[in-house]
N, C-alpha and C positions, 0 to 999 in steps of 0.2 A: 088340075083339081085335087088330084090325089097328095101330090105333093105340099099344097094348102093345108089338106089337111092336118095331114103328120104336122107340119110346122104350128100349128094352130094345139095341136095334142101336145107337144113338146114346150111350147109355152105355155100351157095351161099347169102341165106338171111341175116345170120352173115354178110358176106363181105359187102356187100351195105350198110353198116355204118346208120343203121334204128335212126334216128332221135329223141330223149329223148330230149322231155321239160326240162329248168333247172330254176331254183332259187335261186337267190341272195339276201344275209341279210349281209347291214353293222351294226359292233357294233364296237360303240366306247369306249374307256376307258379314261378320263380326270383325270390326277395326277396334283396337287397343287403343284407350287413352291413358295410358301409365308412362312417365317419363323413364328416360334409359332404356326405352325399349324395352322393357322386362316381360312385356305382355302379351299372351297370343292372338295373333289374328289370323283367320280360316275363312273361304267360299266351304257351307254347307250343304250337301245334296243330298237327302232320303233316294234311297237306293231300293227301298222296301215295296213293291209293288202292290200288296195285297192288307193294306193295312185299313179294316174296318173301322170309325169311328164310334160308331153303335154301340160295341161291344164296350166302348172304356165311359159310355154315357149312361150318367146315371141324371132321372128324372121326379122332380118332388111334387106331388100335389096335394094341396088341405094339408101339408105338412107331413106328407108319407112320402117315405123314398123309396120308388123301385128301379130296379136298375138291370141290364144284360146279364149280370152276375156282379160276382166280387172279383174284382182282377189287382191284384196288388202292383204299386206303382213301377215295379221293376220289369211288369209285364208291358207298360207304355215305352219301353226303350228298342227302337231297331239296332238289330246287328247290319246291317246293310247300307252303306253314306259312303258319298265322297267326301273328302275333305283338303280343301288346295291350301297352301299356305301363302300368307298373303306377310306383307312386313308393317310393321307396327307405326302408327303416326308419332312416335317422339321418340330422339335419339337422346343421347345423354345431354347436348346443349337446344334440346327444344325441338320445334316443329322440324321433321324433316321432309322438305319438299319434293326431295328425289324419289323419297317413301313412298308418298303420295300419288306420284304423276306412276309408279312402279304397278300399285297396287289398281292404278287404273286401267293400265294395260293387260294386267291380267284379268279383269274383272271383264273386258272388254271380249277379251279370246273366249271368255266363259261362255260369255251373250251370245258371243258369235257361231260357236261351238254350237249351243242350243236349237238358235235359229236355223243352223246349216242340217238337224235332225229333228226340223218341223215343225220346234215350241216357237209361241209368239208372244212377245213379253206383253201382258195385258195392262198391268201397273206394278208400280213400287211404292213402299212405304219406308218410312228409317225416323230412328229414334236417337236419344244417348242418354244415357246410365248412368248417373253418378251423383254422390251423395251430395257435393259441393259445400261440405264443413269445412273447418277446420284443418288448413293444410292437406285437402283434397288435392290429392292427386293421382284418384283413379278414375276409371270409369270403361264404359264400351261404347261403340258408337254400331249400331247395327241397323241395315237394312233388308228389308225381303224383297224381292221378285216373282211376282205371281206370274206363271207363263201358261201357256194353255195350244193346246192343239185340238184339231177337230178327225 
């Protein structure tokens, strides 16, 4: 009977959905669209742990602005990031696919890396950059990864 019990207490605790802290880490990865290679591509990681959002939000109402303070834009910059170097999608004759399948595997060891210290990739998003006039030939092609632990 006693033993019922407990088990009957311990599912009961289970069921109330008890409340875990979580953590969220964006990392981005920035791929070059510039031919010849010219251009950099980087895995981005904030390194910065304690960086308050609040503080750099500023809020308008009926047309008044108040805000945490004044913090000049130099003050949104961390010193703290990893930064992997990744190789550029175009070599001097075009697409290069070994670039490509390169910068995959690196991208891959990152995931992997993360995963093996607990983050779980929640989702991804990606974009590209680029003006496309007139003998356009720049641009970026970047994605994020929201990863998150509990």
């Amino acid at each position: 009977m006693m033993k019922k019990g407990i088990l009957i207490l311990l599912m009961a605790l289970g069921a109330t959905g008890v409340s875990v802290a979580q953590e969220y880490k964006v990392v981005t990865i920035v791929e070059s669209i510039i031919p010849a290679g010219i251009g950099r591509s980087r895995i981005i990681e904030s390194k910065e742990p304690n960086v308050n959002a609040a503080s750099f939000t500023t809020e308008r109402t009926n047309g008044k602005k108040s805000s945490q303070g004044d913090v000049d834009r130099s003050d949104l910059k961390v010193d703290n990031f990893a930064e992997t170097k990744l190789l550029n999608f175009f070599s001097i004759v075009g697409i290069n696919f070994q670039n490509i399948a390169s910068n995959d595997a690196v991208i891959s060891s990152k995931i992997n890396n993360l995963v093996k210290e607990g983050w779980e990739l929640k989702f991804a998003v990606s974009g590209v950059e680029s003006d496309a006039g007139e003998k356009d030939g720049n641009g970026i092609y970047i994605t994020r990864l929201f990863f998150y632990k509990k």
